[in-house]
N, C-alpha and C positions, 0 to 999 in steps of 0.2 A: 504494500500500500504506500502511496509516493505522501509525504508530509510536506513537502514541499515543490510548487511548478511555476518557471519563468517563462512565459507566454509572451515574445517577441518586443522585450525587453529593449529599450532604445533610452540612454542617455546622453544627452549633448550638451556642453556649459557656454553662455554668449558672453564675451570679452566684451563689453559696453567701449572702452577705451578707444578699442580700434576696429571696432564693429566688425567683429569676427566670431562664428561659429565654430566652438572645436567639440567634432563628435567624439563620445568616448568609447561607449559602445552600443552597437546595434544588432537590433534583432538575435538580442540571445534569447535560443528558447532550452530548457532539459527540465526534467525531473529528478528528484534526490528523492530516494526510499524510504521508509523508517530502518536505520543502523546500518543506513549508505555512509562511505565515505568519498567524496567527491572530489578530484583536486584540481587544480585550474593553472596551469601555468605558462610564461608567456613572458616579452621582453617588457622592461620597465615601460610606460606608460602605454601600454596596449590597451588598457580599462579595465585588469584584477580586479583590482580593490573598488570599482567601483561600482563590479557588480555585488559585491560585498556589502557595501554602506548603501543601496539602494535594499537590499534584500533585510537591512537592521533601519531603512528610514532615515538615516544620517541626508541621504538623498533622495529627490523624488525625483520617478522617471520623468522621460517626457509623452513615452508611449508602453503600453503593454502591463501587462498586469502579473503580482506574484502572489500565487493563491498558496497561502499556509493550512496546513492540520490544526485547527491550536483545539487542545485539550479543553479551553475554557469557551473558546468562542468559536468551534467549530474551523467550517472551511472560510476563511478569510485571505480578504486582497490586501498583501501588504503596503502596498502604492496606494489605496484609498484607506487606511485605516484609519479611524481617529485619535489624538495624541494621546489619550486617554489610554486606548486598548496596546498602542504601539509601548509606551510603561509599563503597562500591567503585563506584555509578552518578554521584555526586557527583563522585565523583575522575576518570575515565573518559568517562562519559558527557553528564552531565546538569551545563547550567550553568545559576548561579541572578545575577542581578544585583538586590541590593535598593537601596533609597533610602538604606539608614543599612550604613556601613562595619563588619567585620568582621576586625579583623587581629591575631594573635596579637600580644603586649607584646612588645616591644625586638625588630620588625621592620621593617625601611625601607619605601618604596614600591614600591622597585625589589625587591627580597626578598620579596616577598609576591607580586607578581606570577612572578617568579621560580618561587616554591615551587608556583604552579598546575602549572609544568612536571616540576618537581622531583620531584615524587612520583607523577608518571605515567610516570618512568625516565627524561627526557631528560636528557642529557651537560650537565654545571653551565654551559661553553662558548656550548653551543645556547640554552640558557635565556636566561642572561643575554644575549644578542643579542638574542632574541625580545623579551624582557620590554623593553630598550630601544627596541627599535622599536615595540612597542605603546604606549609612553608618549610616546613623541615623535608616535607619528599624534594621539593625544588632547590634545596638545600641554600635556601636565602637564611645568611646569618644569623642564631637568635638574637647577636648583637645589633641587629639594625632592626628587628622586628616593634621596638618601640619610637621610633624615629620618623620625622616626616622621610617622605621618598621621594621629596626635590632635591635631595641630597645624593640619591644614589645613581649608578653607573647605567649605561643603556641595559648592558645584561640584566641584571639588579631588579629593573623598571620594568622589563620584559617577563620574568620569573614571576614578580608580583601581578602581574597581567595577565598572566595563566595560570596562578591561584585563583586570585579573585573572578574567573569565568569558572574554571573547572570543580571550585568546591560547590557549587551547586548542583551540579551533575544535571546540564542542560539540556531540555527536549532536541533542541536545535545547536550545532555551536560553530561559530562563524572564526575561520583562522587565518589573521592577516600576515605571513608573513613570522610565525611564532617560532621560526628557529634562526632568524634574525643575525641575532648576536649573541649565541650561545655557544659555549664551548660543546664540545663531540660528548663530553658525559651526561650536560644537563639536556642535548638533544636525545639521548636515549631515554632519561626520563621521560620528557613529552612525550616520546613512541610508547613507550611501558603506557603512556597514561591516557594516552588516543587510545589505543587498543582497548582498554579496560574498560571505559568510556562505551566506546563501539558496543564492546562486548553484553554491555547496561543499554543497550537500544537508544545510545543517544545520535542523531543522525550530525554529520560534518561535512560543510565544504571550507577547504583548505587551498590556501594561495603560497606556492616554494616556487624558490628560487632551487632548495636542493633537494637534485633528482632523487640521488640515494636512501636519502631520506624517505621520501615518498614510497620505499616500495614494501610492501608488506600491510601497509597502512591504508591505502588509497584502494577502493574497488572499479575507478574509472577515471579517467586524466580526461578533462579538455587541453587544448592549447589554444589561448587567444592569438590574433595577428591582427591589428589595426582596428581594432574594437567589436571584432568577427571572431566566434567561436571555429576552428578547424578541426 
Protein backbone atom coordinates (compact mmCIF):
# COMPACT_ATOMS: atom_id res chain seq x y z
CA UNK A 1 0.00 0.00 0.00
CA UNK A 2 1.81 3.38 -1.39
CA UNK A 3 1.79 6.03 1.93
CA UNK A 4 2.94 8.38 -0.15
CA UNK A 5 2.29 9.62 -4.25
CA UNK A 6 3.93 12.72 -6.25
CA UNK A 7 1.56 13.26 -9.15
CA UNK A 8 3.42 15.43 -11.74
CA UNK A 9 5.02 17.44 -9.21
CA UNK A 10 6.51 20.86 -10.82
CA UNK A 11 8.50 23.58 -8.94
CA UNK A 12 9.94 26.76 -10.27
CA UNK A 13 11.22 29.90 -8.03
CA UNK A 14 10.89 33.75 -10.19
CA UNK A 15 14.09 35.89 -9.46
CA UNK A 16 11.87 39.37 -9.37
CA UNK A 17 15.44 41.06 -9.60
CA UNK A 18 16.15 40.12 -13.11
CA UNK A 19 12.91 38.71 -14.15
CA UNK A 20 13.90 35.26 -14.46
CA UNK A 21 12.22 31.84 -14.03
CA UNK A 22 14.44 29.13 -12.65
CA UNK A 23 12.78 25.78 -12.80
CA UNK A 24 13.74 23.33 -10.30
CA UNK A 25 11.84 20.43 -10.82
CA UNK A 26 9.23 19.10 -13.07
CA UNK A 27 6.90 16.74 -13.58
CA UNK A 28 8.07 14.28 -10.81
CA UNK A 29 5.64 11.62 -10.40
CA UNK A 30 6.56 7.98 -8.15
CA UNK A 31 5.06 6.40 -5.35
CA UNK A 32 6.87 5.32 -1.94
CA UNK A 33 5.34 2.09 -0.20
CA UNK A 34 4.70 1.72 3.43
CA UNK A 35 8.61 0.58 4.80
CA UNK A 36 9.96 1.63 1.11
CA UNK A 37 13.07 3.05 1.16
CA UNK A 38 13.58 5.56 -1.74
CA UNK A 39 16.76 7.20 -2.67
CA UNK A 40 17.19 10.19 -5.07
CA UNK A 41 20.34 11.07 -6.29
CA UNK A 42 21.78 13.51 -8.78
CA UNK A 43 24.34 16.48 -9.38
CA UNK A 44 24.03 19.54 -6.81
CA UNK A 45 21.35 21.79 -7.91
CA UNK A 46 19.30 19.32 -10.11
CA UNK A 47 16.00 19.92 -7.53
CA UNK A 48 16.90 16.98 -4.52
CA UNK A 49 16.09 18.80 -1.88
CA UNK A 50 13.42 20.31 -3.37
CA UNK A 51 11.42 17.62 -3.89
CA UNK A 52 12.05 17.04 -0.31
CA UNK A 53 10.85 20.48 1.25
CA UNK A 54 7.87 20.50 -1.12
CA UNK A 55 6.98 16.97 0.17
CA UNK A 56 7.47 18.56 4.24
CA UNK A 57 5.65 22.02 2.84
CA UNK A 58 8.86 24.10 3.41
CA UNK A 59 7.74 24.80 -0.37
CA UNK A 60 4.72 24.87 -2.26
CA UNK A 61 4.43 23.59 -5.73
CA UNK A 62 3.46 25.28 -8.54
CA UNK A 63 1.76 22.21 -10.03
CA UNK A 64 0.76 18.62 -9.10
CA UNK A 65 -0.24 17.22 -6.03
CA UNK A 66 1.24 14.89 -3.13
CA UNK A 67 -1.29 12.63 -1.68
CA UNK A 68 -0.11 11.39 1.95
CA UNK A 69 -1.57 8.10 4.03
CA UNK A 70 -1.78 10.06 7.34
CA UNK A 71 -2.97 7.91 10.05
CA UNK A 72 -4.89 10.84 11.44
CA UNK A 73 -6.39 12.57 8.46
CA UNK A 74 -6.47 9.80 6.06
CA UNK A 75 -5.56 10.31 2.30
CA UNK A 76 -4.32 13.80 2.05
CA UNK A 77 -2.63 16.44 -0.55
CA UNK A 78 0.28 17.66 0.95
CA UNK A 79 0.46 20.81 -1.49
CA UNK A 80 -3.14 21.98 -0.22
CA UNK A 81 -2.92 21.15 3.27
CA UNK A 82 -3.74 23.42 5.86
CA UNK A 83 -0.95 24.94 8.24
CA UNK A 84 -2.73 23.58 10.94
CA UNK A 85 -2.64 19.66 9.69
CA UNK A 86 0.98 20.27 7.93
CA UNK A 87 2.13 20.65 12.21
CA UNK A 88 0.17 18.21 13.51
CA UNK A 89 1.92 15.68 10.57
CA UNK A 90 5.38 17.30 11.41
CA UNK A 91 4.61 16.66 15.05
CA UNK A 92 3.02 13.05 14.73
CA UNK A 93 3.90 11.89 11.65
CA UNK A 94 6.26 13.12 9.37
CA UNK A 95 10.18 13.42 10.11
CA UNK A 96 12.38 15.90 8.36
CA UNK A 97 16.38 15.67 8.90
CA UNK A 98 18.19 18.64 7.16
CA UNK A 99 21.86 19.57 6.65
CA UNK A 100 21.62 22.83 8.79
CA UNK A 101 20.26 22.75 12.46
CA UNK A 102 17.16 24.16 13.72
CA UNK A 103 16.64 24.78 17.60
CA UNK A 104 14.64 27.07 19.27
CA UNK A 105 17.22 29.92 21.48
CA UNK A 106 18.33 28.91 25.19
CA UNK A 107 17.67 25.11 24.27
CA UNK A 108 20.26 22.31 25.07
CA UNK A 109 20.81 19.22 22.84
CA UNK A 110 19.47 17.05 25.14
CA UNK A 111 16.15 19.42 25.30
CA UNK A 112 15.57 19.68 21.89
CA UNK A 113 15.70 16.24 21.30
CA UNK A 114 13.65 15.83 24.27
CA UNK A 115 10.89 18.21 23.14
CA UNK A 116 10.46 15.96 19.65
CA UNK A 117 8.84 13.78 22.51
CA UNK A 118 7.47 16.20 24.54
CA UNK A 119 4.86 17.56 22.41
CA UNK A 120 3.67 14.29 21.07
CA UNK A 121 2.58 13.69 25.19
CA UNK A 122 5.24 11.47 26.25
CA UNK A 123 5.89 11.51 30.28
CA UNK A 124 9.15 14.22 30.75
CA UNK A 125 10.67 10.61 32.47
CA UNK A 126 10.24 8.80 29.12
CA UNK A 127 11.65 11.47 27.17
CA UNK A 128 14.50 12.31 28.76
CA UNK A 129 15.74 8.51 28.70
CA UNK A 130 14.88 8.27 25.09
CA UNK A 131 16.41 11.51 24.19
CA UNK A 132 19.73 10.05 26.12
CA UNK A 133 19.87 7.09 24.48
CA UNK A 134 19.53 8.58 21.10
CA UNK A 135 22.56 10.79 21.70
CA UNK A 136 24.60 8.39 23.15
CA UNK A 137 23.92 5.65 19.83
CA UNK A 138 25.12 8.90 17.78
CA UNK A 139 27.67 9.13 20.16
CA UNK A 140 27.21 13.04 20.58
CA UNK A 141 29.30 13.81 23.64
CA UNK A 142 27.45 13.66 27.16
CA UNK A 143 29.76 16.61 27.46
CA UNK A 144 27.80 18.95 25.09
CA UNK A 145 24.41 17.40 25.78
CA UNK A 146 23.61 20.34 28.04
CA UNK A 147 24.80 23.06 25.90
CA UNK A 148 23.31 25.40 23.32
CA UNK A 149 24.34 23.68 19.71
CA UNK A 150 25.30 27.05 18.16
CA UNK A 151 28.34 26.19 19.45
CA UNK A 152 28.82 22.82 17.92
CA UNK A 153 30.66 21.46 14.64
CA UNK A 154 28.74 20.78 11.22
CA UNK A 155 29.09 16.94 12.28
CA UNK A 156 27.90 17.67 15.98
CA UNK A 157 24.75 19.71 14.23
CA UNK A 158 24.06 16.88 11.99
CA UNK A 159 24.01 13.91 14.72
CA UNK A 160 21.68 16.19 16.74
CA UNK A 161 19.40 16.26 13.43
CA UNK A 162 19.17 12.74 13.25
CA UNK A 163 18.33 12.28 16.89
CA UNK A 164 15.86 14.60 17.12
CA UNK A 165 13.90 13.01 13.64
CA UNK A 166 14.62 9.53 14.43
CA UNK A 167 13.75 9.38 18.35
CA UNK A 168 10.34 9.58 17.35
CA UNK A 169 10.31 6.74 15.05
CA UNK A 170 8.47 8.53 12.12
CA UNK A 171 5.41 7.27 9.97
CA UNK A 172 7.38 9.12 7.05
CA UNK A 173 11.09 10.25 7.34
CA UNK A 174 12.47 12.61 4.95
CA UNK A 175 16.63 12.47 4.43
CA UNK A 176 18.43 15.51 3.35
CA UNK A 177 21.72 14.75 2.63
CA UNK A 178 22.29 12.83 6.56
CA UNK A 179 25.72 11.58 5.85
CA UNK A 180 26.97 14.81 5.04
CA UNK A 181 29.62 15.30 7.33
CA UNK A 182 30.00 12.28 9.15
CA UNK A 183 32.87 10.35 9.69
CA UNK A 184 32.70 6.31 8.05
CA UNK A 185 31.67 5.17 11.96
CA UNK A 186 28.84 7.54 12.76
CA UNK A 187 27.74 6.63 8.81
CA UNK A 188 27.32 3.11 9.98
CA UNK A 189 25.37 4.10 12.79
CA UNK A 190 22.80 5.98 10.56
CA UNK A 191 22.77 2.57 8.26
CA UNK A 192 22.21 0.26 11.60
CA UNK A 193 19.49 2.98 12.30
CA UNK A 194 17.62 3.26 8.67
CA UNK A 195 17.52 -0.32 8.67
CA UNK A 196 15.90 -0.74 12.12
CA UNK A 197 13.61 2.11 11.32
CA UNK A 198 12.63 0.37 7.96
CA UNK A 199 12.46 -2.78 9.71
CA UNK A 200 9.46 -0.75 12.21
CA UNK A 201 7.56 0.20 8.89
CA UNK A 202 8.78 3.49 8.84
CA UNK A 203 8.67 4.50 5.05
CA UNK A 204 12.03 6.86 3.80
CA UNK A 205 13.05 8.99 0.86
CA UNK A 206 16.64 9.70 1.17
CA UNK A 207 18.91 12.26 -0.86
CA UNK A 208 23.23 10.84 -1.15
CA UNK A 209 25.74 12.04 -2.52
CA UNK A 210 27.37 8.52 -1.21
CA UNK A 211 26.63 5.71 -3.43
CA UNK A 212 28.03 3.18 -1.11
CA UNK A 213 26.34 4.07 1.39
CA UNK A 214 23.15 3.70 -0.35
CA UNK A 215 23.26 0.12 -0.91
CA UNK A 216 21.61 -2.21 1.34
CA UNK A 217 19.46 0.58 2.53
CA UNK A 218 17.67 1.86 -0.47
CA UNK A 219 14.95 -0.44 -2.31
CA UNK A 220 14.86 1.93 -5.57
CA UNK A 221 17.21 4.87 -6.70
CA UNK A 222 15.94 7.71 -8.99
CA UNK A 223 18.58 9.96 -10.55
CA UNK A 224 17.42 13.43 -11.03
CA UNK A 225 19.13 15.56 -14.30
CA UNK A 226 17.99 19.03 -14.76
CA UNK A 227 14.86 18.80 -12.50
CA UNK A 228 13.76 15.48 -14.43
CA UNK A 229 13.49 12.22 -12.64
CA UNK A 230 15.62 9.50 -15.13
Amino acid sequence: MSILELDNLCKSFYLHNVGREIKSCQNISFSLEEGQFIGIVGLSGAGKSTILKCINHTYLPVQGSIWYNSKEFGRINLAAASEREILFLRKYEIGYVSQFLNVMPRTTAKEHVMNALLEMGEEEERAEQSAMEMLSYFRLPESLWDIYPNTFSGGERLRLNLAHAMVKHPRLLLLDEPTASLDNKTKILVKEMLINLKAKDTSMIGIFHDLEFMEGVCDMVFNISEGVLV
